[in-house]
C-alpha positions in Angstrom: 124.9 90.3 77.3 120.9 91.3 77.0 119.1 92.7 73.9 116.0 93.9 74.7 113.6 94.8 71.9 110.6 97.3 71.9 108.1 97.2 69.5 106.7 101.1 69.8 103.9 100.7 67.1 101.4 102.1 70.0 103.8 104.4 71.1 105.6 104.5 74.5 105.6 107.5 77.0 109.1 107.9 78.5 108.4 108.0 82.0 106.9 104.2 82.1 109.7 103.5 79.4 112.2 104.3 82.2 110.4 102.5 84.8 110.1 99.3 83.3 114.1 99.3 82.2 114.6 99.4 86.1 112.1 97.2 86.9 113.0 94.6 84.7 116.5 94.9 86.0 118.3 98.0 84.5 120.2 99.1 87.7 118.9 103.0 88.5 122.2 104.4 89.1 123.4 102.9 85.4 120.3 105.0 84.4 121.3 108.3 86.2 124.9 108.2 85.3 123.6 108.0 81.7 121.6 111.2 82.0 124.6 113.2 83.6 126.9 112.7 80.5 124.0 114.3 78.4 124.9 117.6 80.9 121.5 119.0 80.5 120.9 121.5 83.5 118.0 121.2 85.9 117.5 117.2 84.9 117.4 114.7 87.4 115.5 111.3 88.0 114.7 110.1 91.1 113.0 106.0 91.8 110.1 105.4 94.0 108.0 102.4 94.3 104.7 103.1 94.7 101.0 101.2 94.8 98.4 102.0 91.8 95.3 100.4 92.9 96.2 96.7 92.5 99.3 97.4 90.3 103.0 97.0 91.8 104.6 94.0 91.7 106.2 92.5 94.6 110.2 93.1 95.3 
């Protein structure tokens, strides 16, 4: 088992909260099937890798 702990004294958007749960290992499709059981019409997520300047580390 994992425990992760965030500090959010600065705050945290949720969109680069998400992103760096997968990145650091949080399998996407764990993520989705968590967001189905909330049954919230019109929500989806969907995972694309992209390049910000310099920024995207290598898979």
């Amino acid at each position: 088992m994992r425990i992760t702990y965030i500090d959010l004294v600065s705050g945290a958007s949720g969109d680069m909260l998400l992103g760096a749960l997968v990145d650091v290992g949080l399998p996407f499709d764990q993520l989705q099937h968590a967001l189905d059981a909330l049954h919230l019409p019109g929500c989806h997520l969907t995972q694309e890798r992209v390049m910000r300047g310099a920024f995207a580390p290598p898979k």
